[in-house]
SERO-4910 file (N, C-alpha, C, O; in steps of 0.05 Angstrom, whole numbers):
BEGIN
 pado doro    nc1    nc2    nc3   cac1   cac2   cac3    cc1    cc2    cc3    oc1    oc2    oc3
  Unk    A     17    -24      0      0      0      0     18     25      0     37     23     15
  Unk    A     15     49    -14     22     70    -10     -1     90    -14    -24     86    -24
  Unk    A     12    119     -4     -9    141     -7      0    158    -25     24    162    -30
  Unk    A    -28    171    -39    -32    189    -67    -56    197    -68    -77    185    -70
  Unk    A    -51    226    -65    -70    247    -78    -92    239   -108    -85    241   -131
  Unk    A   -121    230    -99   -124    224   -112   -160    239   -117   -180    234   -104
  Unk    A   -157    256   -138   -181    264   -158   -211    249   -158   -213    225   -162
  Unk    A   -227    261   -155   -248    258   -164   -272    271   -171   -272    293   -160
  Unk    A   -289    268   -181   -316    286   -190   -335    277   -184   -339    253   -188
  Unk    A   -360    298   -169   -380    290   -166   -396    313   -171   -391    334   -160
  Unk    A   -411    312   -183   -441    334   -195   -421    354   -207   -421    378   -200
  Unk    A   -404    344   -224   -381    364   -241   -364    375   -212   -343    384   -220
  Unk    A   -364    377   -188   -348    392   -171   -316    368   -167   -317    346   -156
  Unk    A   -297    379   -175   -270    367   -157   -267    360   -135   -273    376   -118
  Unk    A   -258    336   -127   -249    332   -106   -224    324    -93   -217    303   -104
  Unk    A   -210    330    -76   -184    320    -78   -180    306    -44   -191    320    -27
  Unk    A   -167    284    -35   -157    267    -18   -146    242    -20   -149    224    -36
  Unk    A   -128    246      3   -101    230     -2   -115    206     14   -126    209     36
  Unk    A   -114    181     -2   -120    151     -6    -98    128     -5    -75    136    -10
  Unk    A   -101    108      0    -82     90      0    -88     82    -27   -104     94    -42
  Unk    A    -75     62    -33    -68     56    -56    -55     35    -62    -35     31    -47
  Unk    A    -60      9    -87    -33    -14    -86    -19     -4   -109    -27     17   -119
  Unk    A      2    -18   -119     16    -27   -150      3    -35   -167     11    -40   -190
  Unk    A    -26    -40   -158    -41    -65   -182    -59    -36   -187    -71    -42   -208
  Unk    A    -66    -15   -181    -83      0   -184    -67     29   -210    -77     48   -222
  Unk    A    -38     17   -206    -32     40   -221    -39     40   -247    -59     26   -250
  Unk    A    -31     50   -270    -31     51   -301     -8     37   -306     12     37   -291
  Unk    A    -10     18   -338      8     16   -352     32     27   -356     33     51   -360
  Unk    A     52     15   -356     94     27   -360    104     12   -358     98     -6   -343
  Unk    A    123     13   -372    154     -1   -367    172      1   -350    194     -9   -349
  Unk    A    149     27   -322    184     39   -308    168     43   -277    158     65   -275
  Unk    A    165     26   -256    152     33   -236    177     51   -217    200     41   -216
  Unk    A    172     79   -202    195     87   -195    181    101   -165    162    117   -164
  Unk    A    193     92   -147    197    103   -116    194    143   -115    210    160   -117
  Unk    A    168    143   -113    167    183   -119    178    186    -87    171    174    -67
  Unk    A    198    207    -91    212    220    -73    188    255    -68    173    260    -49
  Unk    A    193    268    -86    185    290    -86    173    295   -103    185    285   -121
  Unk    A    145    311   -117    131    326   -134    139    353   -136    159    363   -126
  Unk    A    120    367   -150    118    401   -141     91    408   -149     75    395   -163
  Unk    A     88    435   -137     54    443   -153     63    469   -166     76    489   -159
  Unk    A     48    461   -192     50    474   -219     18    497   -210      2    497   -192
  Unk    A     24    511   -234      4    534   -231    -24    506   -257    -48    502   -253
  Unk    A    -15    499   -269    -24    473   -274    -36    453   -258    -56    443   -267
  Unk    A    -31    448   -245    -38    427   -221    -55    437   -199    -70    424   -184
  Unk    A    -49    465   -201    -70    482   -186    -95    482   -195   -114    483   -180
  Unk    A   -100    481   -228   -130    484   -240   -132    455   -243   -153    451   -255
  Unk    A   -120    434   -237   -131    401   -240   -139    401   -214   -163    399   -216
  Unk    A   -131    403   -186   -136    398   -167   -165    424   -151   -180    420   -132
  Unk    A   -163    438   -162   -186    456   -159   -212    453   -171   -234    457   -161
  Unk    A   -203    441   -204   -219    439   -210   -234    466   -233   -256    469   -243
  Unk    A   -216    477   -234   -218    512   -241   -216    505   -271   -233    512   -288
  Unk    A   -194    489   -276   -183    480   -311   -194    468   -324   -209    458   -308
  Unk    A   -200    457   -349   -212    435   -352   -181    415   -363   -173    409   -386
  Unk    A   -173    409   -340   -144    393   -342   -145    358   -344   -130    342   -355
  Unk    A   -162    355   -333   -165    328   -326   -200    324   -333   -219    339   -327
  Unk    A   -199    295   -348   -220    295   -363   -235    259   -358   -258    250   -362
  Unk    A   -210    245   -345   -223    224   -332   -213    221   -309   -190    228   -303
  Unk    A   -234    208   -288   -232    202   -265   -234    178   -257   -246    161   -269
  Unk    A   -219    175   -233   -207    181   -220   -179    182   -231   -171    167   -248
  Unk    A   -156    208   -216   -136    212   -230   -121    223   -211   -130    242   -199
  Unk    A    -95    214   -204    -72    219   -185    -56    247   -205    -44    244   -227
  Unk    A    -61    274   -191    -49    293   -210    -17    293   -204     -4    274   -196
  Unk    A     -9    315   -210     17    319   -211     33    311   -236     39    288   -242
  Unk    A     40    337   -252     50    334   -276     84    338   -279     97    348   -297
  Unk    A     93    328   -257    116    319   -249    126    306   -230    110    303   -211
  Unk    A    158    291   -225    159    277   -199    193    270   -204    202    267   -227
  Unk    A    205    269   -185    239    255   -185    240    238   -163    231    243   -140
  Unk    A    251    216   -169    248    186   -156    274    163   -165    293    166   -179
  Unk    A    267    147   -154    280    131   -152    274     98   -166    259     83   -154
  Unk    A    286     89   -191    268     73   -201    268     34   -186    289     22   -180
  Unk    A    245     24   -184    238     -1   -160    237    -15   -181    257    -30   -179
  Unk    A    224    -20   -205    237    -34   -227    232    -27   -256    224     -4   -260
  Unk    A    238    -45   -281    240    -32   -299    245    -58   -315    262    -76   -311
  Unk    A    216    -53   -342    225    -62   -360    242    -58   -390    245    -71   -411
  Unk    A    247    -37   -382    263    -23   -405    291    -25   -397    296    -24   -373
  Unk    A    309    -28   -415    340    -33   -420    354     -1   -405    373      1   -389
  Unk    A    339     18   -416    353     45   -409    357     53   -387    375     70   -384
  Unk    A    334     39   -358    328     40   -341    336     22   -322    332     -2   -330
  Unk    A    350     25   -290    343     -9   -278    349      5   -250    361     26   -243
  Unk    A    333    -22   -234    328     -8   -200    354      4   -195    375     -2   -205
  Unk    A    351     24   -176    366     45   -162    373     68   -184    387     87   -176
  Unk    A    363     66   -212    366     95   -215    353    122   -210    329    122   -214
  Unk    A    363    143   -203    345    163   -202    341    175   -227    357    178   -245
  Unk    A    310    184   -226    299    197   -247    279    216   -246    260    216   -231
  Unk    A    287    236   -268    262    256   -273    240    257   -289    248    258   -312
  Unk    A    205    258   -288    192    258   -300    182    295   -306    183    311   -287
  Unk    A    175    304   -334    154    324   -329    139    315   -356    146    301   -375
  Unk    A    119    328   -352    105    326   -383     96    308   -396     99    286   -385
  Unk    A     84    307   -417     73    282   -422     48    280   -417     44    256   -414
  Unk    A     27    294   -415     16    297   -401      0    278   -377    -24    274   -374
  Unk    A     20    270   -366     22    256   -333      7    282   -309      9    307   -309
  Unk    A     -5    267   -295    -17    277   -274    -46    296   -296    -54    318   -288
  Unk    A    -56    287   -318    -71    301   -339    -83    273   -349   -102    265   -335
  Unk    A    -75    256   -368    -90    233   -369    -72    217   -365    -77    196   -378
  Unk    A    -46    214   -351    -43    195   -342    -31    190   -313    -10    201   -309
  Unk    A    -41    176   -295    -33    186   -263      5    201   -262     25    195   -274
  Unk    A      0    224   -239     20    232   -235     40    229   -216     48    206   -211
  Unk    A     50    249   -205     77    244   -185     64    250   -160     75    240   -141
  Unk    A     43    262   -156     26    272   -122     29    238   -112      8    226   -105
  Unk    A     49    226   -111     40    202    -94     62    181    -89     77    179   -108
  Unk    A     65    168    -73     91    148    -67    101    135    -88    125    129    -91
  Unk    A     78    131   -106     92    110   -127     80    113   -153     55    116   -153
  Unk    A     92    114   -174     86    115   -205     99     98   -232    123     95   -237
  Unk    A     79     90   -246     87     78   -260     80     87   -289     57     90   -298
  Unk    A    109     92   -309    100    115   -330    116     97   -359    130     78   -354
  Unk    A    114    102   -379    134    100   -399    162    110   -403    174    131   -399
  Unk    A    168     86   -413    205     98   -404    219    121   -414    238    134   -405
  Unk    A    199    126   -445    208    151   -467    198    174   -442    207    197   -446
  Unk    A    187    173   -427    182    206   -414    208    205   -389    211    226   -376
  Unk    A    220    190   -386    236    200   -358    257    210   -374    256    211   -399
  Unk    A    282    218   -358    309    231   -357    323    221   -334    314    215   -312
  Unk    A    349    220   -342    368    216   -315    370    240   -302    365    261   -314
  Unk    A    376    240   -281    382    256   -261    403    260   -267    422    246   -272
  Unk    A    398    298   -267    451    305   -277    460    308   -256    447    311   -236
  Unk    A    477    309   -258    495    311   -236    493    335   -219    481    356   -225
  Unk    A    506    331   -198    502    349   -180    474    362   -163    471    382   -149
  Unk    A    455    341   -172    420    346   -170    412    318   -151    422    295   -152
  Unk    A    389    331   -134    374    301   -127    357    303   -127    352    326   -132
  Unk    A    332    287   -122    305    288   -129    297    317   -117    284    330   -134
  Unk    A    300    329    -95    287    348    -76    291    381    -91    278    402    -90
  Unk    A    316    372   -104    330    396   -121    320    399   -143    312    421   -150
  Unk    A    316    372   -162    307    374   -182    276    377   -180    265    385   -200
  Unk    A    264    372   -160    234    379   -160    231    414   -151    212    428   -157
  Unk    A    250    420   -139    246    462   -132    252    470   -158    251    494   -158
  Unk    A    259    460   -185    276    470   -205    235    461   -225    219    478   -232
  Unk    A    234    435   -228    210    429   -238    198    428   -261    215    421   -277
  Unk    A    177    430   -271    165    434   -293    167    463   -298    172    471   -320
  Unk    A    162    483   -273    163    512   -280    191    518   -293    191    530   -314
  Unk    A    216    509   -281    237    514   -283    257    506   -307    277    515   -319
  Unk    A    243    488   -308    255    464   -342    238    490   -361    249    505   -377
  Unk    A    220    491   -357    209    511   -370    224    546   -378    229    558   -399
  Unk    A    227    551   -350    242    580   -355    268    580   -365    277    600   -377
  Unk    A    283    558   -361    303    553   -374    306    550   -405    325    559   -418
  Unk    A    283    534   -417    276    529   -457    271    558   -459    282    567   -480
  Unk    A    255    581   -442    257    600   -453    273    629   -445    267    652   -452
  Unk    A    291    621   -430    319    638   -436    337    616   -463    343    631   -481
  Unk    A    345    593   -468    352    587   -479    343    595   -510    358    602   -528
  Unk    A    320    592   -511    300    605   -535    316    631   -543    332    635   -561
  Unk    A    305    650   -520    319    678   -523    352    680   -536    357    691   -557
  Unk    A    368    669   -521    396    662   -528    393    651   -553    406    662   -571
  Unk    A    380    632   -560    379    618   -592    369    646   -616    376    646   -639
  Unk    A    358    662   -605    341    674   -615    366    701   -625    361    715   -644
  Unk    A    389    705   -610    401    728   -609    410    747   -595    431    760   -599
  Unk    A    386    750   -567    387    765   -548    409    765   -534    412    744   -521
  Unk    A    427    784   -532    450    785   -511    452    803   -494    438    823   -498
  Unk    A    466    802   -474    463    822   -449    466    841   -455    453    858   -445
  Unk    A    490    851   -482    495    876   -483    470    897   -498    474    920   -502
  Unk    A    449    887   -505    431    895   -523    407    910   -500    394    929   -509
  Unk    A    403    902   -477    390    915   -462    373    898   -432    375    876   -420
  Unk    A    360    915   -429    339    898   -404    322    873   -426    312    873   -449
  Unk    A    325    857   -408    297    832   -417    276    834   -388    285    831   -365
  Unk    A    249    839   -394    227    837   -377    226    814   -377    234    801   -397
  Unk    A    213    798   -343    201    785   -334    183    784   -336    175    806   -328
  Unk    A    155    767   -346    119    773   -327    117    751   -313    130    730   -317
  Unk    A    101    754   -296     92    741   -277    117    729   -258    121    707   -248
  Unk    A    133    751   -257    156    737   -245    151    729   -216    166    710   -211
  Unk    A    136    736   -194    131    727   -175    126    694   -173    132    681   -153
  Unk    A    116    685   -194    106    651   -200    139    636   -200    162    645   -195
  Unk    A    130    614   -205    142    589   -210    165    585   -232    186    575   -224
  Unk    A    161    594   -266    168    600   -278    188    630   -283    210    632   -294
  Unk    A    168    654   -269    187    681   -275    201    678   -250    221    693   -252
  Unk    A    201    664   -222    230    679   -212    249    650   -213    268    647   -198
  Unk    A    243    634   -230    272    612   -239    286    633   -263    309    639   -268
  Unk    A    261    642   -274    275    659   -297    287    692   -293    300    708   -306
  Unk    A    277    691   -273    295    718   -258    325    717   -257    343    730   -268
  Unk    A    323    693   -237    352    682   -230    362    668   -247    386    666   -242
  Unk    A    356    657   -266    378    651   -294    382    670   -318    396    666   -337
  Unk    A    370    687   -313    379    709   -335    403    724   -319    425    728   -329
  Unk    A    393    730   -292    413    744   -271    439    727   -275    459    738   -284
  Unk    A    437    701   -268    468    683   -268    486    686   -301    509    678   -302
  Unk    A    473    695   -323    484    701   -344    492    722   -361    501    724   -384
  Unk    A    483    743   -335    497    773   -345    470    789   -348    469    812   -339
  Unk    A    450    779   -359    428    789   -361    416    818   -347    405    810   -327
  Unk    A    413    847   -349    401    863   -339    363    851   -333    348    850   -352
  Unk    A    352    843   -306    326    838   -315    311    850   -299    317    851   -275
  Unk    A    287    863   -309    262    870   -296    250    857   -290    253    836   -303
  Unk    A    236    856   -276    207    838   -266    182    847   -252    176    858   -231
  Unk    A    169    835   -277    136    847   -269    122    833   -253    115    811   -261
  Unk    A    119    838   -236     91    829   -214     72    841   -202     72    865   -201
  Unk    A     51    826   -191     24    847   -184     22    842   -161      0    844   -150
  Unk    A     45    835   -146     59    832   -117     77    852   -111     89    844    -91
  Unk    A     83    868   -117    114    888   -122    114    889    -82    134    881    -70
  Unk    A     97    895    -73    105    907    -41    102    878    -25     92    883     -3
  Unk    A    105    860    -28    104    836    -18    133    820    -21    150    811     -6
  Unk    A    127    822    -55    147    796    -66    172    819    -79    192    809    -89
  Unk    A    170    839    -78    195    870    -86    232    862    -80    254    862    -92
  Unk    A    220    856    -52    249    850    -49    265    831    -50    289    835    -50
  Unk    A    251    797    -52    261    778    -60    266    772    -89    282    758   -100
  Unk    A    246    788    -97    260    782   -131    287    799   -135    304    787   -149
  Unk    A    296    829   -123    307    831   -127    337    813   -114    358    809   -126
  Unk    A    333    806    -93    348    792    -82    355    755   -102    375    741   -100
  Unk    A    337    750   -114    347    732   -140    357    747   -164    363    733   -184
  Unk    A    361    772   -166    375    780   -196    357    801   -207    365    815   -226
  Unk    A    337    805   -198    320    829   -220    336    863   -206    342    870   -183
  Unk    A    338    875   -233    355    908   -221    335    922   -217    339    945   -211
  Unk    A    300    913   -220    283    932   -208    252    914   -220    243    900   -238
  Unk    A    246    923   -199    211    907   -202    191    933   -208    188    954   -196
  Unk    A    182    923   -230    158    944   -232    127    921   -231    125    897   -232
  Unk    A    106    944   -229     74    932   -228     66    916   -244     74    920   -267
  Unk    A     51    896   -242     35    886   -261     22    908   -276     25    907   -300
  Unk    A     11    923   -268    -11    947   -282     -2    965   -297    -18    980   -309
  Unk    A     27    968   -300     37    979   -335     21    968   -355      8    977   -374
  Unk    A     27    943   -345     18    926   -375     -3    913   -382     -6    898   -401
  Unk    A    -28    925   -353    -56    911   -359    -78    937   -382   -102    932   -383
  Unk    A    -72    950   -390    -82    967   -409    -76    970   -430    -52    964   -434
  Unk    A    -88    978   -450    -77    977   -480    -75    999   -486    -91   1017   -482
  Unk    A    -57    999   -495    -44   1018   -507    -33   1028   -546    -47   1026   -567
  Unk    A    -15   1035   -544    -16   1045   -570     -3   1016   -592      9    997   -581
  Unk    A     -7   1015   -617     -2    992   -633     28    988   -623     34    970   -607
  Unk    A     49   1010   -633     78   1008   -622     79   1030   -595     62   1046   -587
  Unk    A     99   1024   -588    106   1039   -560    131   1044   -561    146   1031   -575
  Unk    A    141   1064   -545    185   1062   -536    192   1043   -534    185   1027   -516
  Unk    A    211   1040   -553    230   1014   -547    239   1008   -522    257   1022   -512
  Unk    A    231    988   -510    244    989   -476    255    964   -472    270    966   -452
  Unk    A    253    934   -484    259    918   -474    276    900   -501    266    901   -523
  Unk    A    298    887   -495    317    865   -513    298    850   -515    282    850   -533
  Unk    A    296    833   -495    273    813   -495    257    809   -474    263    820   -453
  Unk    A    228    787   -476    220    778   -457    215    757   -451    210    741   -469
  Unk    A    214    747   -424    194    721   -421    175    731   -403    172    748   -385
  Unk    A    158    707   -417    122    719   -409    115    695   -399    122    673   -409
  Unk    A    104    697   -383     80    674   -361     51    682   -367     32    667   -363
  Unk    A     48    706   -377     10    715   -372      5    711   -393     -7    690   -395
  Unk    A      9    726   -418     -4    718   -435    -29    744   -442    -22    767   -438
  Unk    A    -47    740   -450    -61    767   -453    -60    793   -456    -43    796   -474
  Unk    A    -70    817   -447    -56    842   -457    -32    851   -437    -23    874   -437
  Unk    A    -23    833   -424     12    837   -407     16    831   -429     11    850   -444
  Unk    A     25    811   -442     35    802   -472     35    822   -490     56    831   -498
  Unk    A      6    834   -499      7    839   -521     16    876   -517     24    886   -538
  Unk    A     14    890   -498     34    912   -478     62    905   -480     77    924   -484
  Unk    A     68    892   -478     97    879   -475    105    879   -506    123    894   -513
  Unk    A     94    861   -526    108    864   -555    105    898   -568    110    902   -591
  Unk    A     98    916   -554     94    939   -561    122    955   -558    128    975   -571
  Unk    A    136    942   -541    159    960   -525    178    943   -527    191    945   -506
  Unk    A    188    924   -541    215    907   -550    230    926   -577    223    939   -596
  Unk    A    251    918   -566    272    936   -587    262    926   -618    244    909   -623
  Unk    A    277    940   -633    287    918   -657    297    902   -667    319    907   -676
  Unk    A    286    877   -671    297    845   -675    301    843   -653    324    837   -647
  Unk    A    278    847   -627    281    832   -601    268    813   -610    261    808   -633
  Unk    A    262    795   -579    242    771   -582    228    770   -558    237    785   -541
  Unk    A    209    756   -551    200    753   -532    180    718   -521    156    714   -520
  Unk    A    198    702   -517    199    663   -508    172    673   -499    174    694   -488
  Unk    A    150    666   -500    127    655   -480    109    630   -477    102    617   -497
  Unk    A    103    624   -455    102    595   -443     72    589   -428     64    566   -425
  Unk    A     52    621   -416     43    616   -404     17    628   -409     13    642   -429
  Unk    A     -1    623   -393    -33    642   -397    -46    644   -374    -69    637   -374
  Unk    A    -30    654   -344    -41    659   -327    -55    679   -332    -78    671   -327
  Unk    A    -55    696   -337    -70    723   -355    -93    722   -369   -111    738   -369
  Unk    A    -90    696   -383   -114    684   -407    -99    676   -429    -75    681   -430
  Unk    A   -115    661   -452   -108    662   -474   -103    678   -501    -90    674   -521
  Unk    A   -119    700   -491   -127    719   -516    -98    724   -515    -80    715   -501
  Unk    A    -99    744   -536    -66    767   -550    -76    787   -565    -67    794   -587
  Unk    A    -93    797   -554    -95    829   -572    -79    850   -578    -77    872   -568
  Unk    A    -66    840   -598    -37    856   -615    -54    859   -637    -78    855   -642
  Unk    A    -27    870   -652    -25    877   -682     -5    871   -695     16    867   -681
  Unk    A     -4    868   -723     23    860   -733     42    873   -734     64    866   -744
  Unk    A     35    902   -721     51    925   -718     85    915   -708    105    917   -722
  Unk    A     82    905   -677    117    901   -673    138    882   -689    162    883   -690
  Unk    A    116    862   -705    123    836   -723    142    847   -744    166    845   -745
  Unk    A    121    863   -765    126    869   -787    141    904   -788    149    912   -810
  Unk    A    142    919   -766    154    945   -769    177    943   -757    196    956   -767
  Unk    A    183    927   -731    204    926   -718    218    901   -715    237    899   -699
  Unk    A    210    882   -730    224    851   -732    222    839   -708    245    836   -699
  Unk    A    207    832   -694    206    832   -672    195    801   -673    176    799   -689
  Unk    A    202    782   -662    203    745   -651    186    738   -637    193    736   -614
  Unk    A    162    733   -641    143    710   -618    161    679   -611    161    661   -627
  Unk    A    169    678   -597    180    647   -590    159    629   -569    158    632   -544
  Unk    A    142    607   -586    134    592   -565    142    578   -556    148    562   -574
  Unk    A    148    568   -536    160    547   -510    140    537   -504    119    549   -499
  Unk    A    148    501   -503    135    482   -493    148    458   -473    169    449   -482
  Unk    A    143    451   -458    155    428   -446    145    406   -442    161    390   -432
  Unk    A    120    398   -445     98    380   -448    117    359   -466    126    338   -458
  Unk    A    122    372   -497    127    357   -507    167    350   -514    179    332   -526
  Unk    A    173    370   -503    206    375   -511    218    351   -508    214    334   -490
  Unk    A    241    350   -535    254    329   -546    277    309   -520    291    323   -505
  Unk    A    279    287   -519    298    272   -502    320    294   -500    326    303   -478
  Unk    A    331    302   -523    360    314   -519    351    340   -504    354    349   -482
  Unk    A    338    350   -531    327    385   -513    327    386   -480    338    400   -463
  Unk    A    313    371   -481    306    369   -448    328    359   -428    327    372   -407
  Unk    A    347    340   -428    369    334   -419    379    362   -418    377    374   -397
  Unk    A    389    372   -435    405    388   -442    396    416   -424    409    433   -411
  Unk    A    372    414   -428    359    437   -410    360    436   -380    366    455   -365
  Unk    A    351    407   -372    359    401   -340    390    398   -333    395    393   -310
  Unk    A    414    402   -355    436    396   -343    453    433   -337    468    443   -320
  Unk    A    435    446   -365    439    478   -352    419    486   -333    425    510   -331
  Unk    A    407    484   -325    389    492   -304    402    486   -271    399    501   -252
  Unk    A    418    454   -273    417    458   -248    453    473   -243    460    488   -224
  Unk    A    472    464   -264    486    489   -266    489    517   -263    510    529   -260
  Unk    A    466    526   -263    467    555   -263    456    571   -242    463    594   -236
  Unk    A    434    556   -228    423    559   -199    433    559   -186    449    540   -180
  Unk    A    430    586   -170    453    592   -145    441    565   -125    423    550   -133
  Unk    A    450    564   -106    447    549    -79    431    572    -65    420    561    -46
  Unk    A    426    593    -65    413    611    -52    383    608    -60    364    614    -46
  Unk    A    384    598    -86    350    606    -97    335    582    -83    313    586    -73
  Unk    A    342    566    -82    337    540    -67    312    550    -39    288    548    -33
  Unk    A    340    564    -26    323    568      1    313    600     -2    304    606     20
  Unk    A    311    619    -17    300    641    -15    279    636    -36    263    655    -38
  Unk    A    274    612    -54    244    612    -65    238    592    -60    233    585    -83
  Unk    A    231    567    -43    225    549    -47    209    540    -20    216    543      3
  Unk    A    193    531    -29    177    520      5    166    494      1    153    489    -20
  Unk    A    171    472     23    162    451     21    134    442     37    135    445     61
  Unk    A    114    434     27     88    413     37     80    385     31     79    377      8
  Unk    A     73    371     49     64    351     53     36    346     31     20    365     32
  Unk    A     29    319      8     11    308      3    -12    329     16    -23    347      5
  Unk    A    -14    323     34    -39    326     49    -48    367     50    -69    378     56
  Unk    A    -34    373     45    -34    410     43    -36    415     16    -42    438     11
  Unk    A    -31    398     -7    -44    408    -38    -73    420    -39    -84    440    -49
  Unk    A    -78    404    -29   -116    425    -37   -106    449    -31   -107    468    -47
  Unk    A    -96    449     -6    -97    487      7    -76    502    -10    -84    524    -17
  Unk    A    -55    496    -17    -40    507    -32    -46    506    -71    -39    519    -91
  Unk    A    -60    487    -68    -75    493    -99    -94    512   -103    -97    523   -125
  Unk    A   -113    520    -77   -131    541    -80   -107    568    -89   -109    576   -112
  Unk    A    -83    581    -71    -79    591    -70    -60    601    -92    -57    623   -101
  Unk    A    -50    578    -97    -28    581   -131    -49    593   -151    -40    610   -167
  Unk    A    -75    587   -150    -90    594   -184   -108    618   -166   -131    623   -173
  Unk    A    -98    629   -150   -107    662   -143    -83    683   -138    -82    706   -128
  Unk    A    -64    663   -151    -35    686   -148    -25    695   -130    -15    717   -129
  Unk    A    -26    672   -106    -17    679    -82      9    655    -69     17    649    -46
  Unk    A     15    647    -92     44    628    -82     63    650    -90     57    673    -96
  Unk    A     87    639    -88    116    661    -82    129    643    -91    135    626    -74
  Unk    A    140    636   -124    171    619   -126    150    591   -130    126    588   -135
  Unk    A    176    570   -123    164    543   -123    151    525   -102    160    530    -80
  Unk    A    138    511   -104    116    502    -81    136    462    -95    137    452   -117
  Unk    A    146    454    -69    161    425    -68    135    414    -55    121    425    -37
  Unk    A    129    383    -69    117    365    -45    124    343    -42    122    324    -59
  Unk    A    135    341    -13    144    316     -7    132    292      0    125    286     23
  Unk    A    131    279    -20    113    251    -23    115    225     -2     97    209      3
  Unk    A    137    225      8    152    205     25    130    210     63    136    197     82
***
């Protein structure tokens, strides 16, 4: 028997509690692996709330990530005692996740663990973080160099913008960061790398088709008119990686910054990113993270405190990364 956070629906309402559970109850894989640690995604917040329409059969163990330890394995690539990382795929979505002692997944979705990382590390780093990392990398692929100017943050207070605070910071990077926390969360971002935090509320109004050039590049978490405010004010032949739609989905732009100022939409995904991509991404990521970000963004909870901290992630009131220790 082990315990896992486990989903259900009744009269359309969510429900979430932690259940026992056997090995015979899991899903299909080649790779059953000992979950050490999860994390909660701003994702995992609308499966477990109920807010998303994320999860579409029930019953369903969320968590769209997990780093563990593998108990056995039918795959060659894989064999007991290795550690490994899952994200993506969409695990803890239709297929059970990491919220729980034990998981059993396909072998094409894991990764080794790089070096210098262990499950607890690689779960504060995460799906947000694998993430903010493809889109500074993006940016860098893209051209953007330090010497060219500020790159904005949005939603840097989350999960995604302050990993990406602090890895633009560890690479020379000048960065801003927008949040709609500034007198709360003001001084820890700057204390990860941002040279100044401004409001969310620059960028919740619309404004003119183009605007002053103000930013090299960005990465975006919201999505919506923060986004479409934001491609108004990128230099020429900037870019701007985005990943996210806490904001919403819409983009009410114009082809204005595209076609007058050369200006880069880069979409970032990690759901689906390639074996290598992704290696490659978790081996600069945990490279580049100070040892400080660790303990000045990161907070750990128990299984049993996801509901409460899922209400609170999808009302914009987490800070950094949310660890859950499954054990």
């Amino acid at each position: 028997m082990f315990n896992a956070l486990v989903l259900t629906q009744n009269d359309k309402q969510t429900q979430a509690e932690v259940r026992q559970l056997t090995v015979a109850d899991l899903p299909e894989g080649e790779v059953l692996v000992d979950v050490s640690y999860s994390s909660l995604n701003y994702k995992d917040g609308l499966a477990v709330t109920g807010l998303g329409k994320i999860i579409r059969q029930f019953p369903m163990v969320p968590g769209i990530d997990f780093a563990g330890v593998v108990s056995e394995s039918a795959d060659p690539r894989y064999k007991a005692g290795d550690e490994v990382i899952l994200t993506g795929w969409g695990v803890g979505e239709n297929h059970w996740g990491g919220m729980a002692q034990k998981a059993r997944v396909k072998a094409d979705w894991l990764v080794p663990m790089p070096q210098n990382a262990d499950a607890a590390k690689a779960m504060m780093v995460g799906t947000a973080g694998l993430t903010a990392m493809l889109c500074v990398q993006a940016l860098q692929q893209a051209g953007v160099t330090p010497e060219q100017g500020e790159v904005l943050v949005t939603g840097a207070s989350g999960g995604v913008g302050s990993v990406a605070v602090t890895l633009l910071s560890a690479l020379g990077y000048s960065v801003v960061a927008s949040s709609g926390r500034v007198e709360s969360n003001g001084e820890l971002l700057k204390q990860l790398g941002a040279s100044d935090v401004i409001d969310r509320s620059e960028f919740e109004q619309a404004g003119r088709p183009l605007d002053k050039q103000r930013w090299a590049g960005v990465v975006d978490t919201v999505g919506n008119q923060v986004l479409a405010t934001a491609l108004t004010q990128i230099n020429y032949g900037g870019s701007a990686a985005i990943c996210g739609l806490a904001g919403g989905f819409a983009l009410p732009t114009t082809v204005m910054p595209f076609i007058l100022r050369g200006v880069n939409l880069l979409g970032v995904d990690s759901v689906a990113c390639p074996f290598e991509k992704r290696v490659k991404a978790w081996e600069q990521v945990i490279a580049l993270l100070p040892e400080s970000f660790y303990q000045q963004a990161c907070q750990t909870v128990a299984l049993e405190q996801v509901p409460e901290f899922a209400q609170q992630i999808v009302k914009g009131k987490v800070t950094g990364r949310v660890l859950v220790n499954c054990q």
